[in-house]
C-alpha positions, 0 to 999 in steps of 0.5 A: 470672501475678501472684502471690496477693495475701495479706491474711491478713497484714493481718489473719489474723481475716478469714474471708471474701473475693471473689476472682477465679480466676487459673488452674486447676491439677493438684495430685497428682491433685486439681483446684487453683485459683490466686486474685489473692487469698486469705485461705488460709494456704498450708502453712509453717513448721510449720503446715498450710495451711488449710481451707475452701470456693470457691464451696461446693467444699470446700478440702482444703489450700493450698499454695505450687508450686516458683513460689511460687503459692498453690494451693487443692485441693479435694476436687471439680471447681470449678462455676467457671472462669478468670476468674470471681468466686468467694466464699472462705471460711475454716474458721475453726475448724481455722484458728484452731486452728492459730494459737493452737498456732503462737503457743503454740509461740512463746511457750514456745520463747522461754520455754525459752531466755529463762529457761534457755538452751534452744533448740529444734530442731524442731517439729510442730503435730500434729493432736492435741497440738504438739510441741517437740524441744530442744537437750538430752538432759533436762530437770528436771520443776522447769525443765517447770514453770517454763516451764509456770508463766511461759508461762500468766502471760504468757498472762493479761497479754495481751500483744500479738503483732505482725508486720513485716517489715524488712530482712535488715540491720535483723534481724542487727542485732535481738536473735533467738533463733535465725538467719534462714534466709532471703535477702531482707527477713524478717518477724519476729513478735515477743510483747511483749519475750518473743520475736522470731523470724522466721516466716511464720505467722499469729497470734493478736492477743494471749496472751490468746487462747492460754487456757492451756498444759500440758505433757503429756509427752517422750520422748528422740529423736536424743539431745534431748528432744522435750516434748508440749503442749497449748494454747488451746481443746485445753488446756480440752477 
């Protein structure tokens, strides 16, 4: 079975397509459904694999199988078989959630280590707010605002957020703050000259559309600092 066909890289604003059933699957009890193509961002790199609807039936999750498949879950038998044309729809809402919270999390941990030398070690875009854990046991208030401050400057200059995908020799040989984990060719996401990591993940087309980012608190956990935030439409609710 070929591999799903992944426009969302194209063009991660698209909310809708047509795409014919490749198989039909179990997923931990749940019916799932592999396409020739999607426009569903299978769960990785931090973010939750999106939401939606095939053919009116509800998509709970999308995720990748240990075969590298896309597979769309759902929350109720499929009304279509193997073979048949379905029409596949987005919530976009809950997706575009996401991608201003994967870009906002770019966005800072580049800031975190352009300005102060700060890495991040892990993070987590939560339901309610997205974390960021360092590689540091404190960080000042003054450095937090810092950050905060450039952050939402670089946000009101709309600078634009882009993807390629180069060789595994062309990324050692491009300035990135933190390794490549992976074999093979690598995608990096780059904002303007402020960041460029490699990354799976879909984003937003420009800064602009991340609003506006605020710190909202931290906590100490196997001795680095985890901060919380906030940011694009959370940020102004």
């Amino acid at each position: 079975m070929d591999m799903t066909e992944a426009p969302y890289y194209r063009n991660p604003y698209q909310r809708e397509l047509t795409a014919t059933v490749q198989d039909m699957k179990t997923h931990a009890k749940a019916h799932a459904v592999v396409l020739d193509r999607t426009i569903c961002y299978p769960e990785g790199g931090g973010q939750p694999g999106d939401r939606g609807t095939i053919n009116g039936i509800p998509i709970c999750d999308t995720v990748k199988d240990g075969a590298g498949h896309i597979l769309h879950i759902l929350s109720a038998a499929p009304n279509f078989s193997v073979g048949d044309r379905v029409h596949v729809e987005l919530d976009w809402t809950y997706r575009y959630d996401y991608m201003q919270q994967h870009s906002a999390q770019h966005l800072l941990s580049g800031t975190f280590h352009r300005l102060f030398g700060i890495g991040t070690v892990s993070v987590h875009l939560g339901h309610d707010d997205m974390s960021i854990e360092v590689d540091t046991e404190a960080v000042s208030e003054e450095v937090l605002d810092a950050v905060e401050h450039e952050v939402n400057r670089i946000i009101r200059l709309a600078v634009s957020i882009t993807a390629e995908t180069v060789t595994q020799q062309e990324s050692q040989q491009t300035p990135l703050r933190r390794a490549v984990k992976v074999d093979g060719d690598v995608r990096l996401v780059s904002i303007g000259e402020f960041d460029t990591i490699a990354c799976g993940g879909v984003h937003v087309a420009d800064t602009s559309a991340l609003v506006s980012v605020q710190y909202v608190r931290s906590e100490t956990i196997r001795g680095n600092l985890k901060t919380y935030w906030l940011a694009g439409d959370r940020a102004l609710r």
